[in-house]
C-alpha positions in Angstrom: 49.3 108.5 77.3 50.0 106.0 79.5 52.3 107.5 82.9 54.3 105.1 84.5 55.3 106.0 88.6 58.0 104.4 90.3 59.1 105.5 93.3 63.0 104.7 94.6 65.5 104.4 97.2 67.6 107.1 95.3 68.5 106.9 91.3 68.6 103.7 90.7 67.5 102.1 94.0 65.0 99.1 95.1 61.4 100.0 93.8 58.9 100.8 96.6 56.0 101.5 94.6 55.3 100.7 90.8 51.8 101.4 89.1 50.1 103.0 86.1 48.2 106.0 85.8 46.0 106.8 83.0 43.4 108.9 82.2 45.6 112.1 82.9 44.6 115.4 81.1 46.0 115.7 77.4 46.8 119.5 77.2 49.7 121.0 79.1 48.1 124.0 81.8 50.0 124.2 84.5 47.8 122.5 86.5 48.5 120.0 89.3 47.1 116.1 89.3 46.9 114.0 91.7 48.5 110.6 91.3 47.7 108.8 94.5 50.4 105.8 95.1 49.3 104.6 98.7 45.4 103.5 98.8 44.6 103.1 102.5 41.3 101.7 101.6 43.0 99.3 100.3 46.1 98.1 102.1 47.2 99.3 105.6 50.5 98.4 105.0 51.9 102.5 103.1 55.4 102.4 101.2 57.5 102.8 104.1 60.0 106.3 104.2 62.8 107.2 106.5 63.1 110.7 107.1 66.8 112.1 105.5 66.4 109.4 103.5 67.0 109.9 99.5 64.3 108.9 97.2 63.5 108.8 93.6 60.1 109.2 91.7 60.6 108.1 88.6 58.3 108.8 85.4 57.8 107.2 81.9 55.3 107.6 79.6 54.0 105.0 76.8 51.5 106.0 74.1 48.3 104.6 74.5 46.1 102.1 72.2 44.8 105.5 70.4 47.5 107.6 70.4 48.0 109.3 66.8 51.4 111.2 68.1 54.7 109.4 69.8 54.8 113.3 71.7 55.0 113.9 75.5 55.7 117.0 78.1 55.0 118.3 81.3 54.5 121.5 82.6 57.6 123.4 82.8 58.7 124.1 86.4 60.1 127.6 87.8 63.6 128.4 86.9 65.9 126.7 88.9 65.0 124.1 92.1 61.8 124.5 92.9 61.7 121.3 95.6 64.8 122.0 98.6 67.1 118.9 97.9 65.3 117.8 95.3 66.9 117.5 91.3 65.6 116.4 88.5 66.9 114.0 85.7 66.2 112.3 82.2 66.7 109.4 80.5 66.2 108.9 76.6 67.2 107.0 74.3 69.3 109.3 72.1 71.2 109.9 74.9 71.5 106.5 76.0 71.1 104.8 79.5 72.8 107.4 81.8 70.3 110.2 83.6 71.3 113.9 82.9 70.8 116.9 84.9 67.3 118.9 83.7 67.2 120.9 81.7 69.7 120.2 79.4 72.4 117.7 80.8 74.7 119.7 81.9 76.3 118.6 84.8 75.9 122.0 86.8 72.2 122.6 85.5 69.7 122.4 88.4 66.1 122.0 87.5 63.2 120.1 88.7 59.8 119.2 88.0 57.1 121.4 89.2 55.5 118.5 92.4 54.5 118.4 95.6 54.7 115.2 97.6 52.0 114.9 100.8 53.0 112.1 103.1 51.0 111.0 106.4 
């Protein structure tokens, strides 16, 4: 699979940062990666965040060249929020172009995905 990143100003909002990740693991363990989206070694200039600020980090994934299966997940986060202020949302396209609450749309459902963010 191919991950796609895009990070927000809220749902919807200008796009900070855009990029592809690849290479990520193929089986589902619980385990954290890191997808770095600032490269200091690269640029000096880092996406720039406003504290009380609302921001979105958005995900998609595309099959790769070799993919055999059209099938993606994540690890399952802990019941309920497990970031303070943070919810998560999905997008498919059964459901059309609106996002709906995780984990299953409801409006008063309140789930996120399992992530930490580090920002210097």
């Amino acid at each position: 699979m191919l991950l796609n990143v895009k990070i927000r100003e809220g749902i919807g909002g200008a796009v900070l940062y855009d990029g592809n990740v690849a290479g990520l693991p193929t089986g589902i363990d619980g385990a954290f990666q890191l997808i770095q989206v600032f490269d200091p070694t690269v640029s000096h200039n880092g996406i720039k965040l406003h504290k009380n600020h609302e921001y979105a980090f958005e995900l998609a994934a595309f099959p790769g060249p070799d993919a055999v299966e059209t099938v993606c997940a994540i690890a399952k986060g802990p019941t309920g929020s497990s970031y303070a202020g943070g919810r998560g949302y999905y997008q498919d396209p059964v459901n059309g172009p609106s996002f709906l609450p995780l984990p299953n749309g409801a409006s008063t459902a309140d789930e996120d995905l399992p992530f930490i963010t580090l920002v210097r």
